[in-house]
C-alpha positions in Angstrom: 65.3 87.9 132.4 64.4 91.5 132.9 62.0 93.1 135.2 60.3 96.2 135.4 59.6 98.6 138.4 57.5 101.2 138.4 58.8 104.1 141.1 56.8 106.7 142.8 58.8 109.5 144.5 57.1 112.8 146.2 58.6 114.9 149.1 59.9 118.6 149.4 61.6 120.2 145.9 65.2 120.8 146.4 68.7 121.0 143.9 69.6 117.5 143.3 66.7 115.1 144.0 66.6 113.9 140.4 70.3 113.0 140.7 69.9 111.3 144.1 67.2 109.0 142.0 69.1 108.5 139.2 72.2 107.8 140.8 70.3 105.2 142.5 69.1 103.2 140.0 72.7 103.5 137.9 74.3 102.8 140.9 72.2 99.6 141.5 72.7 98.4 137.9 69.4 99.4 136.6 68.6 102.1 133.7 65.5 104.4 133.5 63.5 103.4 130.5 60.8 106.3 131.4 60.6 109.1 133.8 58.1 112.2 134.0 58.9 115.1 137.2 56.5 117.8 138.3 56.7 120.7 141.0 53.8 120.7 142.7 53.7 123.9 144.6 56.7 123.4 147.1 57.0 120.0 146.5 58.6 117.2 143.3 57.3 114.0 142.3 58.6 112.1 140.1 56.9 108.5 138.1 60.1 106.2 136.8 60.0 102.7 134.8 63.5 101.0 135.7 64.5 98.2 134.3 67.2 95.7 135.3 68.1 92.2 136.3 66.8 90.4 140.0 70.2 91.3 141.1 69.6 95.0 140.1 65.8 95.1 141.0 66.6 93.1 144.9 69.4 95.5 145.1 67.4 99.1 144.1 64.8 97.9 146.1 67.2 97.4 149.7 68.9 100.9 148.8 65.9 102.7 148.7 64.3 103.0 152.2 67.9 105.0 153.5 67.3 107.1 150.2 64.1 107.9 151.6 65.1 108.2 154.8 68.0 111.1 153.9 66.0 112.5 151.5 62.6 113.2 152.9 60.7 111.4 149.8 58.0 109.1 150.1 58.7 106.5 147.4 56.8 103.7 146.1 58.2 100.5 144.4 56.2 98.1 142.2 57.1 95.3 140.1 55.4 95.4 136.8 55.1 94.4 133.2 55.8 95.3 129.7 52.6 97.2 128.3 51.1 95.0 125.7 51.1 95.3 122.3 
């Protein structure tokens, strides 16, 4: 069955933070069904809906923290639903 994060991601704007979140998820198994990315003033955020398997949502979920870590983001991670009808 698939499952749905939602992913919050705001720190300092620099070259290559939309890759380092993309590669991420890829790299986890997981594809981006939605994504929307502002600059606000110095600094990026970014709103995803990933989707993927437990396997892929457990794993994302481990890698993230070190991507926050390296990165300087403050991400957020929840599990949600497909919108209804």
């Amino acid at each position: 069955m698939e499952k749905l994060l939602a992913i919050t991601a705001i720190g300092p704007d620099r070259a290559g933070l939309v890759r380092d979140l993309s590669q991420a998820v890829t790299s986890a198994g997981g594809s981006i069904r939605e994504s929307r990315m502002l600059a606000l003033g110095a600094e990026f955020a970014m709103v995803m809906l990933v989707a993927g398997s437990w396997h892929t949502v457990s794993k994302l979920q481990s890698q993230l923290p070190e991507l926050e870590q390296q990165s300087g983001l403050t991400i957020t991670v929840r599990e949600t639903k497909p919108r209804p009808a």
